[in-house]
N, C-alpha and C positions, 0 to 999 in steps of 0.2 A: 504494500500500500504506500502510494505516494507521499510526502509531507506538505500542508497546506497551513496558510497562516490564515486565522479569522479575526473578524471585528466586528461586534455589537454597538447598536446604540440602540436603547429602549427610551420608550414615549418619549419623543423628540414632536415637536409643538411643528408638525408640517404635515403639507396634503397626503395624505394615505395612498389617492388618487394618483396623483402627478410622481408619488414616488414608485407604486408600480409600473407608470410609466417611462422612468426612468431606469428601470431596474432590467428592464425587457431591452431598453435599448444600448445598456452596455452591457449585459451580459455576453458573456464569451471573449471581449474587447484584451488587447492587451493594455497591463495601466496607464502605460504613457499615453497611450491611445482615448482612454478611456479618459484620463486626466483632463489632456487637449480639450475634449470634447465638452466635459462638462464646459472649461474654462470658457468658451465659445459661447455656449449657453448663457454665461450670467454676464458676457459680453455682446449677447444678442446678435450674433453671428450667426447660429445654426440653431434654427427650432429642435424640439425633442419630439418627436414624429408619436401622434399620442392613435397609436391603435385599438384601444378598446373604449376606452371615455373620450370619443371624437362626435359626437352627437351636435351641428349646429356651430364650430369650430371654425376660426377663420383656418384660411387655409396660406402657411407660409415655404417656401419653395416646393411649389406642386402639392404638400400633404398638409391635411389636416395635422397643425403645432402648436407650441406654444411655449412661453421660455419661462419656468419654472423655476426662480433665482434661489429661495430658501430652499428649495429641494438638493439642488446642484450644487449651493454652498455645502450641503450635509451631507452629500453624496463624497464631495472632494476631501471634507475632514478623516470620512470613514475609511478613504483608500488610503488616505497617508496611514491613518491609523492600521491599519492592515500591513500597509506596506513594510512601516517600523514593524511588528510584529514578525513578518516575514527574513528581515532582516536580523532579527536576534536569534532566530531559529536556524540561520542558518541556508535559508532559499537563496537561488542564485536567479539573477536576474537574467531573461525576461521571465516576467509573472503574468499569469493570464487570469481575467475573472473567474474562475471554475462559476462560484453560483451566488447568487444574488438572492435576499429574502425583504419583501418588504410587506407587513402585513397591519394591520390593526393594532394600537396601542389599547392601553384602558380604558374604558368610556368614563368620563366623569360626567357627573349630575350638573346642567346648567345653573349657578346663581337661583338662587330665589328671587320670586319674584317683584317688580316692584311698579310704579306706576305706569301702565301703557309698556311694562315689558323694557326694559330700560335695562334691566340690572343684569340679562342674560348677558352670560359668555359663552359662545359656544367654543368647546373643549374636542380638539381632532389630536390622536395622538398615532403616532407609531413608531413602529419595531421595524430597526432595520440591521441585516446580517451579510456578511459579506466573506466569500474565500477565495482566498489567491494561491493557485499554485505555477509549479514552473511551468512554463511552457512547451508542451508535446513536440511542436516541430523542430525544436533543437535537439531531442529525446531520440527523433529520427534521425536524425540526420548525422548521429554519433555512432546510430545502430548499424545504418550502412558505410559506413565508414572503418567497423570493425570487421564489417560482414562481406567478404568479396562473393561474389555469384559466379558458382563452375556453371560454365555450360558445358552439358556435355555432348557429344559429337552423336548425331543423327541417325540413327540407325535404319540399316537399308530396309526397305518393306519386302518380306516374305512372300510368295507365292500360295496366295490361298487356294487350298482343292474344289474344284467346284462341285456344289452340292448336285447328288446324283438324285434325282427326284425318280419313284419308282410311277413309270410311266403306266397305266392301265390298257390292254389290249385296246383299239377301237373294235365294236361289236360292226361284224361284214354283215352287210346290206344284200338280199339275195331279188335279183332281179326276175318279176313273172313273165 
């Protein structure tokens, strides 16, 4: 089993929504990759391509997006934080997102209430998880490198017998 560095952040005060959105769209990502990308986002450079809560959504370079700054600020803290993590363990860089979790924090109860609804705070919280490991294509690329390929030399094709089919007499025809 491989080595993977993770990082948590629990009930963090941001969209649940926009962070599964976010979660889908770097997963797999290499970090620096994934780094850039965020950074773009809170510089409004590159939408974050919103796949499942695109309902009525303006639409920015061709897809339904939208630049989710406190998402992608939380996102960027969790990969450093990952990253250090990766780093004390031991991973050698490049690190790939293995898996991204972004779910539901606690619900809290809004405020009580108070004239005309005033006092509500609405409370969104979540949970977000994140593992880096090394990167597979260097993994390959170390494999063939140790692993030369015999090919071996072609062998001539044999002469197959041909199948002797037992033929049935024809029944003779006797002419009146």
């Amino acid at each position: 089993m491989e080595k993977t560095a993770t990082a948590k952040a629990m009930n963090l005060n941001i969209s649940p929504k926009f962070s599964v959105e976010v979660a889908t769209n770097i997963r797999g990502m290499q970090v620096d990759k994934a780094l850039r990308f965020l950074e773009d986002v809170v510089a409004q450079r590159r939408p974050v391509i919103l796949r499942r809560h695109n309902k009525e959504v303006g639409h920015h370079h061709g897809r339904p997006g939208r630049y989710p700054l406190k998402v992608a600020n939380a996102f960027m803290e969790l990969i450093n934080n990952a990253q250090a993590n990766a780093d004390y363990l031991g991973l050698e860089s490049p690190l790939v997102i293995l898996s991204v979790e972004a779910h539901r924090g606690i619900h809290k109860k809004p405020w009580g209430g108070k004239a005309i609804g005033k006092a509500r705070k609405r409370a969104r919280r979540t949970n977000l998880i994140i593992t880096l490991a090394r990167s597979q294509g260097d993994a390959k690329k170390k494999k063939s490198e140790k692993t030369e390929k015999v090919v071996k030399p072609a062998e001539p094709e044999k002469a197959k017998p041909k199948d002797v089919k037992s033929e049935k007499p024809k029944p003779k025809v006797k002419d009146k």
